[in-house]
C-alpha angles and dihedrals in degrees: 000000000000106000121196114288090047091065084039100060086037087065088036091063098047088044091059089042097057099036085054080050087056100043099038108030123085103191097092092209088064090045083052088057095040087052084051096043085058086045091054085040085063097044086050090056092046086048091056097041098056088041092056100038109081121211125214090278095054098257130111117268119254096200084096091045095047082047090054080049088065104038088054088050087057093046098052079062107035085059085041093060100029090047081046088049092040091063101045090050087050085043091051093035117027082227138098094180114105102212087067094047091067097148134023101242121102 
């Protein structure tokens, strides 16, 4: 059975991947994924922590999983509104590189 540091390092490990794939990576569409694979490394962590953490009646406490509920809500729409971003800058530019979209006009 995985305990607890074992799910932590494993979101540790997502959430550096995806932190060097923002900092280091120029398609903005990459940069996008890597933004959604921190997002699941937190889930991940809320996941663990309410697993691991026992309420009074001997079961895991769901207060970490109804929180994942919610980051995932603001995820559908924050790929919703930055897909919908990413193709108008592509539309605009001809570019999805982000060290050639260096300001907003157009």
């Amino acid at each position: 059975m995985a305990s607890l540091n074992d799910y932590l390092l494993v979101s540790g490990v997502m959430f550096a991947l995806g932190l060097a794939g923002v900092v280091l990576r120029r398609n903005i569409i990459i940069v996008f994924m890597c933004l959604e694979l921190m997002l699941s490394a937190a889930n991940l962590t809320l996941v663990a922590f309410s697993r691991f953490n026992v309420a009074e009646n001997g079961l895991p406490d769901p207060s970490g999983q109804m929180l994942v509920f919610f980051v995932i809500t603001v995820a559908a729409a924050e790929v919703a509104v930055g897909l919908a971003i990413i193709v108008a800058l592509y539309r605009s530019r001809q570019t999805i590189h982000t060290d050639e979209l260096v300001s907003l006009k157009g």
